[in-house]
N, C-alpha and C positions, 0 to 999 in steps of 0.2 A: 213123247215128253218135249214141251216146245221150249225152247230158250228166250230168254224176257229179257232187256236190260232196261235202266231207268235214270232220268236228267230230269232232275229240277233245279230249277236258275236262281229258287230263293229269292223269286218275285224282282233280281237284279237283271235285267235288261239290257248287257254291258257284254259285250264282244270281248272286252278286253281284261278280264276279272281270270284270274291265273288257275283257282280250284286247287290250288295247293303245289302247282306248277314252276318251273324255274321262268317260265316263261307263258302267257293266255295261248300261246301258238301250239306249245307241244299240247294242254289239254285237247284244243281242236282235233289236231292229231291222232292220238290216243282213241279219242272215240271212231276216227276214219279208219284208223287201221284194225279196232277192237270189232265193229260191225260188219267190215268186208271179210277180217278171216274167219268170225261166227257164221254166215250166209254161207260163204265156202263151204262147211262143213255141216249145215244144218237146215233140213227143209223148213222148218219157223222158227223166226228170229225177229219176234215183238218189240215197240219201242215204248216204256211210259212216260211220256215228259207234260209240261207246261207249254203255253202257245209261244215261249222263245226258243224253247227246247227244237219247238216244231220248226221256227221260220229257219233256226240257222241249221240242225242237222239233216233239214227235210226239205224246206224249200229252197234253199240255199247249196249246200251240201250231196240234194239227193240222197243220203242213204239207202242201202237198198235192203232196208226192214221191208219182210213181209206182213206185217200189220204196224200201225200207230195209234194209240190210244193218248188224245191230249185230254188229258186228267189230272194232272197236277198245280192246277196252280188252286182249285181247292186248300192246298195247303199256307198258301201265301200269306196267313197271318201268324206264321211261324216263325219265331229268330232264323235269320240266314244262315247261320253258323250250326243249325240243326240239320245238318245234312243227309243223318242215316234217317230220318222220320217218311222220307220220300219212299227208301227202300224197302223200311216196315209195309207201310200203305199198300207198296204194289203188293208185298207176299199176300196182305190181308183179302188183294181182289181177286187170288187167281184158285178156279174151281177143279181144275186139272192138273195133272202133273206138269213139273218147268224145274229150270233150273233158271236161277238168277247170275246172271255174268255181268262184274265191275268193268264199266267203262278203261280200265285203264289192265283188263288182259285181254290177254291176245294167243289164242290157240293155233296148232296146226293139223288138227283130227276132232273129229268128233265127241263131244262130252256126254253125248244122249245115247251114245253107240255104246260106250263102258261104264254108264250107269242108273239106263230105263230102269233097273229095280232098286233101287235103293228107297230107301223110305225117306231119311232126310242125312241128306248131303253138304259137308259144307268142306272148304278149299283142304285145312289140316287144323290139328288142335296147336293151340299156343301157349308157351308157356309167358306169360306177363310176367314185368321185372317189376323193382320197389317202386319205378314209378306211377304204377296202375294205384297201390297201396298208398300213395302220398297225393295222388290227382283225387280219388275217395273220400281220403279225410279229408280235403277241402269241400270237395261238394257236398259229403252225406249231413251236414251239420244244418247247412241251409234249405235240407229236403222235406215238404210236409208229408209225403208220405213215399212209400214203400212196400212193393209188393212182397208176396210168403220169400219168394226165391233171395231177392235183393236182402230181406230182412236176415235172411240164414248168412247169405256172401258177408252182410257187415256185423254178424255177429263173433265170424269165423272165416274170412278173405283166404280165398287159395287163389293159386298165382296161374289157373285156368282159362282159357278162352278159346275160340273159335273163328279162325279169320274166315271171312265171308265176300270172300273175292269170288266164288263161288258159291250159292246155295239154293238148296229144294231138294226135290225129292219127290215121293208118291203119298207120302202122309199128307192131304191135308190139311188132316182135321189136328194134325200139328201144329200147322202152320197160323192157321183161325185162330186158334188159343194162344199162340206166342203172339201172336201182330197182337192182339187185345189186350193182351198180359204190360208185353211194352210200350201202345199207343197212351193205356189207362197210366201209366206211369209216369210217363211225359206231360199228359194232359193235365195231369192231377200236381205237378210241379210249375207248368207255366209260367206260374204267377211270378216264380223265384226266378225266373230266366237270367234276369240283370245280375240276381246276385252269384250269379255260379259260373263257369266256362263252359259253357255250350259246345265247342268243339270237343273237350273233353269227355261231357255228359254223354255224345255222341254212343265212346265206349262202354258204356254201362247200360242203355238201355237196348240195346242192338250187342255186342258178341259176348258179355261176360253173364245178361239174361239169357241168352240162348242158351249155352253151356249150360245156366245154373237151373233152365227149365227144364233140360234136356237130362241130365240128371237126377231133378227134384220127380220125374214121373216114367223113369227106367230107359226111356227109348233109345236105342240100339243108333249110333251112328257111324257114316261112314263118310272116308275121307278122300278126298282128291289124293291125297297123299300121305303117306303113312308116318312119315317121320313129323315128330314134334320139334315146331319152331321155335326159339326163341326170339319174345317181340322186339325187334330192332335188327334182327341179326337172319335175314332171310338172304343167303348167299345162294347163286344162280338162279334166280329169277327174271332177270336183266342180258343174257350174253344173246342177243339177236345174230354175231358171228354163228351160234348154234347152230340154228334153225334152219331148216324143217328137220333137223334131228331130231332137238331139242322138241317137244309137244305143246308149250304152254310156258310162260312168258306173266307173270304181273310185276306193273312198276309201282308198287305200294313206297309209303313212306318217301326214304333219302333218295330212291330211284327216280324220281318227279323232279330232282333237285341236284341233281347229278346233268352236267353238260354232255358229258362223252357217250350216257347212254339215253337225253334226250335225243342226239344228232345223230346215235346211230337209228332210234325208232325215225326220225324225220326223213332218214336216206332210205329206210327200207320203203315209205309209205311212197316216196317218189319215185322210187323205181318199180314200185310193183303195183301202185294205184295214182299215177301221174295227173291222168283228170280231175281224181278229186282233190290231190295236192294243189291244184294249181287252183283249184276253186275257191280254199282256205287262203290260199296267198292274195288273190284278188281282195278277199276280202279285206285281211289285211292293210294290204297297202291300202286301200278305200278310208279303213278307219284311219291310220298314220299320215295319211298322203303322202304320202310318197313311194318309189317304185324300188324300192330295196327288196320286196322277192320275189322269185320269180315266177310268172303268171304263165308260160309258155309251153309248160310241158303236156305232151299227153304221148300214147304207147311209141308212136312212130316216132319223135323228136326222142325220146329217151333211148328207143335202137339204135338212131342215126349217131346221137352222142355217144353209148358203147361204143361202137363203129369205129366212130372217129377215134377215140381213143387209144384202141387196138392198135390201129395204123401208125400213131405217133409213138408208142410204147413200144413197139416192134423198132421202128427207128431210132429210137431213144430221141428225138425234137421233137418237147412237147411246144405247142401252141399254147401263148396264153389268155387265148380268146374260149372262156367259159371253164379253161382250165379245172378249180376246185369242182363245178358243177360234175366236170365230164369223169374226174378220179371220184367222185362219191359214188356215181352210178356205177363207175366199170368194177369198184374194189366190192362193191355189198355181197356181194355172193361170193368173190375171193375165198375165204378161209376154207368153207367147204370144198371149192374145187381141188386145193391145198389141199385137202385129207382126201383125196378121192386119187389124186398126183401121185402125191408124195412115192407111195407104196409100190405103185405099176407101173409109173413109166416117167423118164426124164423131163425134165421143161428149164425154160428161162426166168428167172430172177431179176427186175431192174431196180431201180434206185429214183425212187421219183423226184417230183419236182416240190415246193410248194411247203418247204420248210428249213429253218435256220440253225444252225449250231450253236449257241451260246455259252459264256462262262461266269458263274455264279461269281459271286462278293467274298464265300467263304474261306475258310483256311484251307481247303483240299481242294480250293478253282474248282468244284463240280460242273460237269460238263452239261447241259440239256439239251432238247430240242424244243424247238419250237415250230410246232406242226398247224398252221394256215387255216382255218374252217370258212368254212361260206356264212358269210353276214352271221358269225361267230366272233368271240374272243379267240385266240390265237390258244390250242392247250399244248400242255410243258408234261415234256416226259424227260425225266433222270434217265441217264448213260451211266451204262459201267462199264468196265472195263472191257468186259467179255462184247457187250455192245458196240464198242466203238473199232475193236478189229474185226466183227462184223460185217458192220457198216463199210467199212475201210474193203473187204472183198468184195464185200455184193459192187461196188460200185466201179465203171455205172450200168453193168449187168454181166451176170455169170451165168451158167447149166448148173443145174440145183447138184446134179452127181460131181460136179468141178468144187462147189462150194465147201458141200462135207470133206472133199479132200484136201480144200484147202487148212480148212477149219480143225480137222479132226489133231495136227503135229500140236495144235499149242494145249492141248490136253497129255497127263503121262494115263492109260491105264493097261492095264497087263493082261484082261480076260474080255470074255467076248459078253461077258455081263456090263463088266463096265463100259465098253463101247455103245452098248446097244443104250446104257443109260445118257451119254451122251450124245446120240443122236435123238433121245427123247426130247434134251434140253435144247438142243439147236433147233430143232423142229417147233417147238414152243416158243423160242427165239422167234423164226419167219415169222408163227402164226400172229404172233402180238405185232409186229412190225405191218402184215398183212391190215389187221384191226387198224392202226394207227394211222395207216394209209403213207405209209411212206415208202413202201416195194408194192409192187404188181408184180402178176407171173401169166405169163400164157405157152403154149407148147409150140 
C-alpha cells in the first residue's frame, strides 16, 4: 500500500500565499516535515502537484518522494479556493492500494504497517456542529444540482463526517465511484462558483459526500482513530513535546493559526532536518530581501550549537551570540528526556535566559512572562502563585530531588495519595516550563 500526498497551487505561483497559515513559512514547513517523517517510515511515498508544486517542493526543497507525478495543473481552471478538488482527482487516479496523507500531518511509525487491509480508511468520523447546517443553507439554494447522497443530506442533515487528513484503502472500486460521484458534482455547479463560498463548498463535496456515499451503499469503514471528533474541538493533535511517543500529529484548523504550535513544528523541523530548513529560509529571505532567517544550519552546526549550549547551561553564563537559536535546538527534545529523568535518576534544573517579568494594568497587578522567540513576537504566559515560588526556587538552578523538597512544605497534605498527587502537579509544572523554554535540565 503506497502513500500518496498532493499540492496544488490553484494556478497561484506565489511563494508567499499562507494556505490557511499564520504565516507562508510554516505551510513550507509543514510539508518539509510531513514528507521526511512519511519516507522515514514508508518504502513509497508519491507526490501529485502542478509544475510550481514541483519547482518549489522538488527542485527547490529536494523532497525526498520516491515518485512525482506533475499532474495537476490540469485543474487550473478551477476557483483557487477549490482546494479539496485536487485531492478528489488524485483518489480518482490511483489503480492500487494508497493511503492519502494531508500535507500538514506528520507521523512517527508506520500507517501501511496498521492498515494494509482495510478497505477504505479515513483519519476518524466527525461530528459537525450548526455551523456545517448554516454554511448548507447558504450554498444549497444557489446549487443546480445534486447528487442521490447530497439530495438525502439536504433532505435530512445529520451532523456526520469524515476528516480526511488521512484516507484509502484497498477498495478501489470505491474510490472510482466516489471521485465521479463528487468531481460530477462540482462540475455540474461550476457555473455558480461566484455565487457560493468555495472554501466552504470545499466541505460538502469531499467529507460530508464521502460519509453520505459511504453509507448510502453499506461499506464497512475504519478509522485511524476510534473516538469521535467534534469539528472544532480536536485536542492533542498538536503537543510535538509528545513525540515520538505520541504517533501522529495533524495541525488542522486553529492549529495553522496558533504561534506556539507553529514555532514549536519550526524548532523540530530545524533540528532534525536543518538542511532543508535552511533551504526554505534562503528562500525566503530571496523573496523578502532580506537576511532575517537563518540560512546556516545543517547536522554539524546544529551539534556544534547543542554543544555549545550544554557548556553554558552547565555554567549558568549563557552567551548572547545565537542565544534563542541555540535554547530552541538544546530544549526540543527536553520534555521527553524529562520523563525518562524524572523517575530513575537525579539531574539539574536551570533557569534560563531570554525572558521578562512583567505586570499587568489590572486590579490583581497579574503577573506574566514574557518569553523571547526567534524572528517571533514575544508570547505571554500568566503566573500564579504556585508559579512564581517556583520560579523563585529553580532559580538560578537546583537538583530536581532539592526542588520537590523544596517545594513540597508550601502544600498541607496528610497521605501518601496526596503527595504523590502533588508531585504530579509539580512535574506538570517543569514539564510546561520545559515547553515554554524557560528551564533546561541536564544530569
Amino acid at each position: 500500500m503506497k502513500i500518496i500526498q498532493s499540492f496544488w497551487s490553484g494556478n497561484l505561483t506565489d511563494l508567499t500565499r499562507n494556505y490557511g497559515w499564520i504565516s507562508y513559512k510554516y505551510n513550507w514547513l509543514s510539508w518539509i516535515l510531513s514528507c521526511h517523517q512519511l519516507v522515514k517510515f514508508h518504502e513509497e511515498v508519491e507526490l501529485y502537484t502542478d509544475r510550481f508544486g514541483y519547482e518549489i517542493l522538488i527542485e527547490k526543497l529536494n523532497l525526498p518522494y520516491t515518485k512525482v507525478h506533475v499532474v495537476l495543473d490540469d485543474l487550473n481552471d478551477y476557483p483557487k479556493d477549490l482546494w479539496a478538488v485536487s485531492k478528489i482527482k488524485v483518489y480518482q487516479m490511483q489503480n492500487e492500494p494508497f493511503l492519502h496523507v494531508d500535507g500538514d500531518v506528520f507521523v512517527w511509525e508506520s500507517l501501511e504497517a496498521k492498515f494494509r487491509n482495510a478497505a477504505v480508511l479515513t483519519q476518524n468520523l466527525e461530528i459537525t456542529g450548526d455551523n456545517y447546517i448554516k454554511m448548507w443553507d447558504k450554498i444549497s439554494p444557489e446549487l443546480l444540482y445534486m447528487p442521490d447522497e447530497m439530495e438525502k443530506y439536504h433532505m435530512s442533515p445529520n451532523n456526520f463526517a469524515c476528516n480526511m487528513g488521512v484516507v484509502g484503502g484497498n477498495d478501489i472500486d470505491f474510490f472510482k465511484q466516489y471521485s465521479k460521484i463528487s468531481i460530477d458534482f462540482l462540475d455540474k455547479n461550476i457555473a455558480v462558483s461566484s455565487k457560493i463560498n468555495c472554501l466552504n463548498f470545499n466541505l460538502f463535496f469531499e467529507q460530508i459526500l464521502f460519509y453520505q456515499y459511504a453509507q448510502n451503499i453499506g461499506v464497512k469503514l475504519d478509522f485511524l482513530f476510534d473516538e469521535v471528533y467534534n469539528d472544532g474541538y480536536y485536542d492533542g493533535f498538536a503537543e510535538f513535546q509528545d513525540v515520538p511517543e505520541k504517533k501522529y500529529l495533524h495541525l488542522l484548523g486553529e492549529y495553522k493559526r496558533n504561534p506556539a504550535v507553529c514555532k514549536a513544528m519550526e524548532i523540530y523541523v530545524m533540528r532534525n532536518y536543518p538542511e532543508c530548513y535552511s533551504k526554505i529560509t534562503t528562500l525566503i529571505n530571496e523573496a523578502e530581501g532580506n537576511q532575517n532567517e537563518i540560512e546556516f544550519l545543517n547536522k554539524e552546526k546544529v551539534e556544534e550549537l547543542i554543544s555549545d549550549f550544554d557548556d553554558e547551561l552547565r555554567s549558568k553564563k549563557f552567551l548572547a551570540d545565537n542565544y534563542l537559536l541555540k535554547r530552541d535546538l538544546y530544549t526540543e527534545a527536553l520534555p521527553n528526556y524529562f520523563k525518562s529523568l524524572r523517575d530513575n535518576e537525579d539531574f539539574n534544573i536551570v533557569l534560563l535566559n531570554g525572558f521578562d517579568i512583567t505586570i499587568g494594568q489590572d486590579e490583581e497587578e497579574t503577573s506574566f512572562l514574557e518569553i523571547k522567540e526567534l524572528n517571533e513576537m514575544s508570547k505571554k504566559y500568566e503566573l500564579d502563585d504556585l508559579d512564581e515560588i517556583a520560579l523563585s526556587e529553580i532559580e538560578p538552578g537546583i537538583r530536581y530531588s532539592d526542588f520537590i523538597s523544596e517545594m513540597l512544605p508550601h502544600f498541607d497534605y496528610e497521605s501518601e495519595k496526596a503527595k504523590k498527587d502533588i508531585l504530579i502537579l509539580l512535574n506538570s509544572k517543569l514539564t510546561n516550563y520545559i515547553v515554554l523554554k524557560i528551564i533546561a535540565i541536564y544530569r
